[in-house]
Structures are given as structure tokens and as C-alpha cells.
KOLVO-762720 format. One line per field, with one value per residue (C-alpha): residue number from 1; residue in three letters; z, y, x. Coordinates in steps of 0.02 Angstrom, whole numbers, padded with zeros to 5 digits. Example, Ala and Ser with C-alpha at 12.3 -4.5 7.8 and 13.67 -1.06 7.14 Angstrom:
BEGIN
resi: [1	2]
resn: [ALA	SER]
up: [00390	00357]
north: [-00225	-00053]
east: [00615	00684]
This chain:
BEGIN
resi: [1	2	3	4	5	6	7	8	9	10	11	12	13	14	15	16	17	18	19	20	21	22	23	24	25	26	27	28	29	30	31	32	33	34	35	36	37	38	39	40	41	42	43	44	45	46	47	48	49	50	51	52	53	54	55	56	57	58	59	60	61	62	63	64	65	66	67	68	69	70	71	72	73	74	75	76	77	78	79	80	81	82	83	84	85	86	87	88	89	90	91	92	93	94	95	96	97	98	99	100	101	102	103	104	105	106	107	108	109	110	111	112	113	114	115	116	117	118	119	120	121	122	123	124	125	126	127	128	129	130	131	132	133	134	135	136	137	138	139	140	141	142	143	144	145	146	147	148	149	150	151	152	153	154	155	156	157	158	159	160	161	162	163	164	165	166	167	168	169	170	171	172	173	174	175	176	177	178	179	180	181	182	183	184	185	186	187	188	189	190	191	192	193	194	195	196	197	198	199	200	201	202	203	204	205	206	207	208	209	210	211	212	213	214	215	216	217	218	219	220	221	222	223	224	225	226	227	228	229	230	231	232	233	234	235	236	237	238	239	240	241	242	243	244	245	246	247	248	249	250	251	252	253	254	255	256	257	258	259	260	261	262	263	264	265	266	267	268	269	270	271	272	273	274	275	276	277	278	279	280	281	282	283	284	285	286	287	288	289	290	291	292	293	294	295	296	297	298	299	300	301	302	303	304	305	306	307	308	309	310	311	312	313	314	315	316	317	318	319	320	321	322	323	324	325	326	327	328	329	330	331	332	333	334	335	336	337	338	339	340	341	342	343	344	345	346	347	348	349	350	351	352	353	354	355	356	357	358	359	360	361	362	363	364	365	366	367	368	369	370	371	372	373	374	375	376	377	378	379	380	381	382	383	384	385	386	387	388	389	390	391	392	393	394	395	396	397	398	399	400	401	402	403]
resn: [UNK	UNK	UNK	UNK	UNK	UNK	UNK	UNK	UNK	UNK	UNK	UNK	UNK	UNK	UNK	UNK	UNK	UNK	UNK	UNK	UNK	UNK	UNK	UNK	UNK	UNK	UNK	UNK	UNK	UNK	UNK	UNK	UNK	UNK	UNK	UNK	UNK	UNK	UNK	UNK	UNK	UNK	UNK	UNK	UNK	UNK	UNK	UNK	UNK	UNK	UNK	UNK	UNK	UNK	UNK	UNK	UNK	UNK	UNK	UNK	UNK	UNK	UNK	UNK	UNK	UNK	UNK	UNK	UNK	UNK	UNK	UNK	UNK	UNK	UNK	UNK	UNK	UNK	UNK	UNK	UNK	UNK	UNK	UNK	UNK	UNK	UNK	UNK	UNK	UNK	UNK	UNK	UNK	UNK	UNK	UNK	UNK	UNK	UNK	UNK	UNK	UNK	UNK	UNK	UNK	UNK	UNK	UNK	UNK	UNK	UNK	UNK	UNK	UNK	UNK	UNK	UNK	UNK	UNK	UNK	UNK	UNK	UNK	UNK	UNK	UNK	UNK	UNK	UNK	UNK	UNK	UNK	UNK	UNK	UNK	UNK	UNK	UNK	UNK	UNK	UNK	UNK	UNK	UNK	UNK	UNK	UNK	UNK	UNK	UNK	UNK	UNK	UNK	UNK	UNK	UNK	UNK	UNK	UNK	UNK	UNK	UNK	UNK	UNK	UNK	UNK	UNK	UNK	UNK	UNK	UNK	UNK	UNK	UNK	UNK	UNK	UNK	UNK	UNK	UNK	UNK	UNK	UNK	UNK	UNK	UNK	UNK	UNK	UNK	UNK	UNK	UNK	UNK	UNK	UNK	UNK	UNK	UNK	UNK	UNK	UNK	UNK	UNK	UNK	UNK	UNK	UNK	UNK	UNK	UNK	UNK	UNK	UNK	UNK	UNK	UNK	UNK	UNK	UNK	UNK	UNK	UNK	UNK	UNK	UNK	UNK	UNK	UNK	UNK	UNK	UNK	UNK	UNK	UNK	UNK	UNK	UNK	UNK	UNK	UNK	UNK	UNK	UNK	UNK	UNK	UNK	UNK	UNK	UNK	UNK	UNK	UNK	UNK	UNK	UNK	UNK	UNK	UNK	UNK	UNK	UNK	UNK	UNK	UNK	UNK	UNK	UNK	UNK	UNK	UNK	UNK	UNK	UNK	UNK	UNK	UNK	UNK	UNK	UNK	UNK	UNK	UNK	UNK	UNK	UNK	UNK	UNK	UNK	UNK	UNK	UNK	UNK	UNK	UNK	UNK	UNK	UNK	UNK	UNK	UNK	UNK	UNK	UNK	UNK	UNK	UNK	UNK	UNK	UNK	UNK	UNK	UNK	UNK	UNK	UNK	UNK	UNK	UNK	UNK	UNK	UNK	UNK	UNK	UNK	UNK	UNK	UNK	UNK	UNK	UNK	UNK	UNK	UNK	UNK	UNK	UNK	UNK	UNK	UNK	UNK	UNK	UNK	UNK	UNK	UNK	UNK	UNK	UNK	UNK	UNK	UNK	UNK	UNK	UNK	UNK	UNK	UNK	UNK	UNK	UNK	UNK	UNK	UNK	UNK	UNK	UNK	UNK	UNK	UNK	UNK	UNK	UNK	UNK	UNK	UNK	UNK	UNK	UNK	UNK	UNK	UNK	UNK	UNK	UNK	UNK	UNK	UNK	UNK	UNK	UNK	UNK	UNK	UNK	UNK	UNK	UNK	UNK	UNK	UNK	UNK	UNK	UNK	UNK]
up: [01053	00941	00760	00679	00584	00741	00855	00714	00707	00888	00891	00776	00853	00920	01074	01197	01376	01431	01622	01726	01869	01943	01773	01676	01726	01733	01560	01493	01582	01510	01340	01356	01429	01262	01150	01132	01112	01060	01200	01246	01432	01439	01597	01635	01713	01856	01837	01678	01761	01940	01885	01717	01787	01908	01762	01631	01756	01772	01572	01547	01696	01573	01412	01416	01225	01229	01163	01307	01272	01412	01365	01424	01373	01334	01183	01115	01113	01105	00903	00893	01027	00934	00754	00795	00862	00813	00960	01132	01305	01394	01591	01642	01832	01808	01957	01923	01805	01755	01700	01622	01514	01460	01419	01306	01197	01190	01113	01019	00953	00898	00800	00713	00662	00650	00794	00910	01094	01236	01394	01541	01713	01878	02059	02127	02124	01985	01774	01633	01456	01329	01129	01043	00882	00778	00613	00593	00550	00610	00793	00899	01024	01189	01113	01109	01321	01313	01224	01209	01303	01431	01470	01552	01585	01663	01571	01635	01697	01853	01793	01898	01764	01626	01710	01704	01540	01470	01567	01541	01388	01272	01122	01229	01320	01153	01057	01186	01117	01213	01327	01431	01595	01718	01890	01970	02141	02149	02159	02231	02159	02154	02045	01941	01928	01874	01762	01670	01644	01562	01453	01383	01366	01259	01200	01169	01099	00995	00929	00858	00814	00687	00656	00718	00811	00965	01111	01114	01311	01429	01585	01749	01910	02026	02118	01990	01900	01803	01615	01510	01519	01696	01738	01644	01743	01918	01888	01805	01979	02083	01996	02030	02201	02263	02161	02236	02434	02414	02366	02491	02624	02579	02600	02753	02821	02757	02810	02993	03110	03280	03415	03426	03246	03226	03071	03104	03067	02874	02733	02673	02856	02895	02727	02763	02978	02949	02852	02985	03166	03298	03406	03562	03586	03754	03770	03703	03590	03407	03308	03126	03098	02966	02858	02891	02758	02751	02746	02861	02832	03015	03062	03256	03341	03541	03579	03496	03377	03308	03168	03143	03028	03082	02990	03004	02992	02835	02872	02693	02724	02922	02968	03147	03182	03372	03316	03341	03215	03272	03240	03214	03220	03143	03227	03051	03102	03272	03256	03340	03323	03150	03054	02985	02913	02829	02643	02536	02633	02516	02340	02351	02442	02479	02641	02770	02758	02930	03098	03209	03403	03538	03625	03718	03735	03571	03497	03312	03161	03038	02862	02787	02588	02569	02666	02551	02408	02470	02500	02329	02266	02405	02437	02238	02322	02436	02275	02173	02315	02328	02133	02153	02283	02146	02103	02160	02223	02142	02206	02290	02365	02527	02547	02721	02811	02706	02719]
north: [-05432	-05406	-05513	-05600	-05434	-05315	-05445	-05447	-05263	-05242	-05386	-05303	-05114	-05023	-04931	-04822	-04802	-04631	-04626	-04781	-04734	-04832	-04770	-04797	-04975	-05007	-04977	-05069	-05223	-05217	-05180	-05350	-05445	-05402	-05465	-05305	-05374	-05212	-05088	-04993	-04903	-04741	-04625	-04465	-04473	-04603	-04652	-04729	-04873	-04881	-04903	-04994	-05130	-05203	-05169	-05244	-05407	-05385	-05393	-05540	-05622	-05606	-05622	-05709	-05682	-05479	-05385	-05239	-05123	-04963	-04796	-04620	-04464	-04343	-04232	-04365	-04515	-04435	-04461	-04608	-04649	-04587	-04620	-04808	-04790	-04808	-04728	-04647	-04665	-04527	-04546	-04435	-04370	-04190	-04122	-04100	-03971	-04130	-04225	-04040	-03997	-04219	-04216	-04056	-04137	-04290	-04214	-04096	-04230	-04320	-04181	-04197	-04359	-04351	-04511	-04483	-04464	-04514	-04422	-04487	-04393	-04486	-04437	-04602	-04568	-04481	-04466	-04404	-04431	-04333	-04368	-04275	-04328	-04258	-04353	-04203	-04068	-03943	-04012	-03887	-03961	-03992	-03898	-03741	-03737	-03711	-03617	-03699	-03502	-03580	-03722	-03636	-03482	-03317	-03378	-03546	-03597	-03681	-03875	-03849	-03712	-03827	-03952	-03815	-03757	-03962	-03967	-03813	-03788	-03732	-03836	-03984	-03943	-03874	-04051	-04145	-04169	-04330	-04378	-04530	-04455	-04636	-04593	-04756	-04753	-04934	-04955	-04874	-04749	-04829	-04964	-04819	-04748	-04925	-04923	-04770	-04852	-05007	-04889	-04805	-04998	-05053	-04950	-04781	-04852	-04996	-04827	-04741	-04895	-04968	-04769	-04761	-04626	-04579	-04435	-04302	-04322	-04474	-04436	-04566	-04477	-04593	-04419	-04334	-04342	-04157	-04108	-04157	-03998	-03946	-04143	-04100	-03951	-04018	-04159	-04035	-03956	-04101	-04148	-03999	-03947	-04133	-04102	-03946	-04032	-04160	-04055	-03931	-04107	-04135	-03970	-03940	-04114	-04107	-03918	-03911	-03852	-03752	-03849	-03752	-03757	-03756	-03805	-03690	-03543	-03640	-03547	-03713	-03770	-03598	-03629	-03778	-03778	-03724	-03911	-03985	-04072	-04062	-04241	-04292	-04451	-04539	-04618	-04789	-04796	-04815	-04675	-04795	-04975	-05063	-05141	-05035	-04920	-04775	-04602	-04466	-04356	-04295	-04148	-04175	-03999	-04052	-04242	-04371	-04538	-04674	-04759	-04960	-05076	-05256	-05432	-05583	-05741	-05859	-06048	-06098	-06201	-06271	-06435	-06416	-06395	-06357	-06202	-05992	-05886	-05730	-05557	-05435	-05234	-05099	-04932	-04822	-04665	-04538	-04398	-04240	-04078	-04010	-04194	-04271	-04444	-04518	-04406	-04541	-04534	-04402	-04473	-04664	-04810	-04902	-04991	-04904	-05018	-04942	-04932	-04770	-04777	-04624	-04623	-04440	-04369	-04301	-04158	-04174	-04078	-04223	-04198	-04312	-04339	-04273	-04147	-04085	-04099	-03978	-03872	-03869	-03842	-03692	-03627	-03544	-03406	-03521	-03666	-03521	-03512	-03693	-03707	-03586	-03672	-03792	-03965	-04128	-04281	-04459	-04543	-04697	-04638	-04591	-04630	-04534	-04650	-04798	-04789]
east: [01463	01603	01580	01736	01773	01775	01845	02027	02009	02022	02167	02246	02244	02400	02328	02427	02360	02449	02428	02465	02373	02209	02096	02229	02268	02053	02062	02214	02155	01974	02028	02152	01998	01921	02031	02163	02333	02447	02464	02593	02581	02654	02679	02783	02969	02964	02794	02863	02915	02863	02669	02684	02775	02653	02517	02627	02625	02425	02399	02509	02406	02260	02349	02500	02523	02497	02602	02655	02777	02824	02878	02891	02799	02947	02989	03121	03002	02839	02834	02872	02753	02598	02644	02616	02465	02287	02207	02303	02183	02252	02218	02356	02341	02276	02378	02546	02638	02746	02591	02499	02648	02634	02461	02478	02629	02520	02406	02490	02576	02414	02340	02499	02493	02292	02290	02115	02145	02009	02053	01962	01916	01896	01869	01833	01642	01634	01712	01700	01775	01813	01832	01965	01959	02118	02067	01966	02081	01974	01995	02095	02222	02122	01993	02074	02075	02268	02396	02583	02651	02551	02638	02785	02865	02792	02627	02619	02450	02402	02349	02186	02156	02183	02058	01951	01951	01943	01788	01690	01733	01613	01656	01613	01471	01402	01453	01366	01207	01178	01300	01291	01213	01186	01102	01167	01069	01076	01259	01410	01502	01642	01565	01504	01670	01739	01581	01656	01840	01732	01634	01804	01871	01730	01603	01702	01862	01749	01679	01816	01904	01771	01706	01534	01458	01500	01466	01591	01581	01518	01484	01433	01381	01287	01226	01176	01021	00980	00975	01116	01216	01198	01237	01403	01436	01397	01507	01646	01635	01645	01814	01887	01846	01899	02071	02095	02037	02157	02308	02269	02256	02423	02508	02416	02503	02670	02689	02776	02639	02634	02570	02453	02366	02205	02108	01991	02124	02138	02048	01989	01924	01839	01740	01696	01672	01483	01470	01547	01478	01603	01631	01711	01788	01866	02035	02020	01866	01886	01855	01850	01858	01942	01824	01676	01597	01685	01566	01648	01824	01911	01982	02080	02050	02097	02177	02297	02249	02351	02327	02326	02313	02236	02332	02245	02340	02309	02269	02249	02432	02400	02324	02332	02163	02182	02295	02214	02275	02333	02312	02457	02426	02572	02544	02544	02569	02526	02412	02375	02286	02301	02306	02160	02120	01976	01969	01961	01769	01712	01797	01761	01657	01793	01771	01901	02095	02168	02075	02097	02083	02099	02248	02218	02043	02003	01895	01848	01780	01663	01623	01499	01519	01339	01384	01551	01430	01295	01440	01485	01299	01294	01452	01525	01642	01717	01741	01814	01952	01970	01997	02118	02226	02295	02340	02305	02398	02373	02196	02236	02398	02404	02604	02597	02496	02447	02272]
């Protein structure tokens, strides 16, 4: 609870949520729930608009007085972005050169203007968040983990590098002295990783608003239950290998394929075939369900799928009782051997939004979330390669396939 004090502090704060994504937008609307009434949502080129707008609607939903502004992270703006603000939530996507070269002028910026930055970390299942606190003038930029040669040129670094260095680096881990390490067995984790965006609303940000102590990093894992450091770590690692999956997912898709392709020929799928149990599945049965829990990632070796999404009619506005509502189903997309479906399996516990049924006797590779995670604990040469394959794509987008 927030006394009379706090609660006009907090009214009265200019905050900037940097990063309009799913975290990004968790976080603006708890803060507003709160009583925050001063936000401006900022984002990188197109993002700019096409994901504040929707959020901006969101906030006024809960606020109809707040005060929303939108602006873009670039070089002309960026001071006048920060210099108004009290405190900057970054949750910029880490998987885009775009969105590395963004974060580092945010921040750079900051230290400038001596205005703290949160940065927050999510993989669906998983977060972390990290404290840079440039009041201190003895606080490096991103803790030293990148140099400005670094952001472009011959030097430029990969932005799974960068999420590297943030993570492991040793200022942090040796700053976190007691970092918020929840084993959350009794819920999701996708409640835990919603957890995380509540703890940066309220308890972080309440922090370094009204200047109390705080953890240099939080950390929720609802997996992982170790010592503080090594929890950090195992997490760190998690994040980065499921970046560097899902960006290697989506060149693998969009790339134009033989016809006769084979996952199995894939650096990424040969690591990870002995994790895998191979299925068969006849014409006509339904490989997933919309609606039901969703646990396994598929790999098509032999066979074709399709993919359909399931409408219900609404009855909320008929009062002819004798009438059946109807069901509709849009054929999403086609797949064959080569495609896959089913990632967002190892990153959330989101119930499965698109059913897919056999359409040609099919032969496919499984992956079970608990199975990509002993992978990770067992495999280090093989995450080493995957960290190296670079970038990720945005976490709830699957713009492909819709599902």
C-alpha cells in the first residue's frame, strides 16, 4: 500500500516505457492501474506507432485522464525523450540490430542526463530485470557490456552478444547479493512471467522512485530453484538459447526449401534429434487442438498438415432460442516436410489458438519443453552454436501462420 505521500509522488512521475511489445505494454498498464498518470511509450522506427497505438487505447481504457504521449527512440528525439523523465522502463526486443543500436542510445542518453533505466528480460516463462542506476556517476553504460565502436561498422556486435554480456555480466551477478529468486511450482509460467512485469510495475519502480533499496537484478523462474547466482545464470541461458531457437525457426521457414529438406540435415535439428521422439500420424487425425494445453514443438519429416483456426458464433444478441450457432474454420496455412508448428510450446503455457489436422500421412520429430531444457543443462557445445546463430523475432508474433 502506497500512503498519501507515495501515492502523489507516483501521480506525479514522468515515466517512459521504451519497448511496446507484450512486457512492455504489462508494465505500462500496471503502473496506470496504480495510480501512474505521465507515461510516454516509446518504440523504434515502425514500432513507434503500430504497437503504441493499441496500448495508448488500453491505458485510457483504465485511465481516461492519463496523460500518454508516443515517441520514437532516434538520435533527434532521444534527448528530449529522457530529459523529461524521472525513470525510463526499457523492454526493448533484444533481437534486432534496429532495437540493439536503440537500447544503447537509451541508455547512453540516461547516464547523460543521470535518469535510472530498468531493463526487463522475458521469454514467456522466464525474466529477469536489471537496475541501471545512472544517478550514480560511477555507473557505466549497460554496465560496461558494450562499447559505442560496437554498435556498427566492421565492429558491430551480434545483439545476441549484447544479451549476453547484460546477463552474465560480472558487475551484476556480483551486485546481486539477494536477488528475487521465486520457484513458482504452483503456477504457470506464464503467470510467473506476468508476475515479473507486475514486480517491475510496482515494487521495482516504487523503489527507485521514493529511493529505497532495491536488488540490482530480480529474477522469476518457475523451474528453477538453485543458489542465487547459478539461478541467475540458468535463467541467463534459457533467454538466450530460446532467442537464438526462435530466430533460427524463422529463417529456417522463410528460406525456400528443396522438397526434399530434411530437418534432420539442420545444425540446430541434429543437436537437438537425440531430445526428440519421432511420431506417426494417419490422414485425418488431429495432431493439436485449439484450446488444449500446449507442451510439445513439431518438426514434419514425411507427410503434409494444415493449419485451422475454429470461430464459434456469439449469441449474446439472438433471441431465437430454437437457432444452432455455427462454427466457421479458416485453413491458416499448408505444411509439409521441413515446416514446423507448435514453438511457442517451449516459451509459454498458453493454451494452443490454431488446431492442426493430417491431411497426408505424416512422420514427425516432438520436442517436449522439459525436454529443450535438459538440453540446455546437457548439451553447452551445441548452446554455444545456437547463441551464435543470432537474433530473435518478437514473442507473440508468429505473422506467418497466426498461431
Amino acid at each position: 500500500m502506497l500512503d498519501d505521500v507515495e501515492q502523489e509522488v507516483l501521480r506525479g512521475a514522468s515515466l517512459v516505457i521504451a519497448g511496446c511489445g507484450p512486457v512492455g505494454a504489462q508494465v505500462a498498464i500496471a503502473l496506470v492501474q496504480t495510480g501512474a498518470e505521465w507515461l510516454t511509450l516509446a518504440d523504434t522506427g515502425r514500432h513507434a506507432t503500430r504497437q503504441s497505438g493499441p496500448l495508448c487505447d488500453q491505458l485510457f481504457d483504465v485511465n481516461p485522464f492519463a496523460n500518454v504521449d508516443v515517441a520514437q527512440i532516434d538520435t533527434r528525439a532521444v534527448d528530449e525523450l529522457v530529459s523529461h523523465a524521472d525513470l525510463i522502463i526499457d523492454t526493448l526486443d533484444a533481437g534486432s540490430s534496429d532495437t540493439m543500436r536503440a537500447r544503447f542510445l537509451l541508455h547512453s542518453t540516461a547516464k547523460r542526463h543521470h535518469t535510472p533505466v530498468l531493463t526487463g528480460l522475458d521469454t514467456g516463462d522466464a525474466g529477469l530485470a536489471i537496475v541501471y542506476d545512472y544517478r550514480d556517476n560511477a555507473q557505466p553504460v549497460l554496465d560496461g557490456a558494450v562499447s559505442e565502436p560496437e554498435m556498427s561498422g566492421p565492429a558491430q556486435i551480434d545483439p545476441l552478444q549484447l544479451l549476453n554480456r547484460m546477463i552474465t555480466s560480472s558487475q551484476v551477478l556480483n551486485r546481486a547479493d539477494q536477488p528475487l529468486v521465486t520457484g513458482c511450482s504452483d503456477v504457470t509460467g506464464g503467470e510467473c512471467a506476468t508476475r515479473l512485469a507486475h514486480v517491475i510495475a510496482s515494487q521495482l519502480v516504487f523503489d527507485m522512485l521514493f529511493k529505497r533499496p532495491l536488488d540490482r537484478l530480480t529474477m522469476v523462474d518457475p523451474e528453477i530453484q538453485r543458489s542465487a547466482t547459478a539461478s541467475i545464470k540458468a535463467a541467463g541461458q534459457k533467454i538466450i538459447a530460446m532467442y537464438a531457437l526462435r530466430r533460427r525457426l524463422r529463417d529456417v521457414r522463410a528460406r525456400t526449401r528443396p522438397a526434399g529438406f530434411s530437418p534432420l540435415h539442420d545444425d540446430i535439428f541434429r543437436d537437438l534429434r537425440p531430445y526428440m521422439e519421432e511420431r506417426v500420424y494417419e490422414a485425418g487425425s488431429v495432431v493439436i487442438r485449439q484450446g488444449d494445453p500446449a507442451d510439445d514443438f513439431f518438426v514434419l519429416v514425411e507427410g503434409r498438415v494444415q493449419v485451422e483456426h475454429e470461430e464459434h458464433e456469439e449469441l449474446e444478441d439472438r433471441d431465437d432460442f430454437d437457432y444452432e450457432p455455427y462454427t466457421s474454420y479458416t485453413v491458416i496455412a499448408e505444411l509439409g516436410p521441413g515446416d514446423f508448428f507448435g514453438e511457442m510450446a517451449l516459451l509459454s503455457d498458453a493454451p494452443r489458438n490454431a488446431s492442426v489436422v493430417v491431411t497426408d500421412r505424416c512422420v514427425a520429430l516432438t520436442l517436449t519443453r522439459g525436454a529443450f531444457n535438459l538440453y540446455l543443462d546437457e548439451s553447452q557445445p551445441a548452446f554455444q552454436r545456437l547463441r551464435e546463430i543470432a537474433l530473435a523475432r518478437k514473442y507473440e508474433n508468429n505473422e506467418n501462420y497466426g498461431f
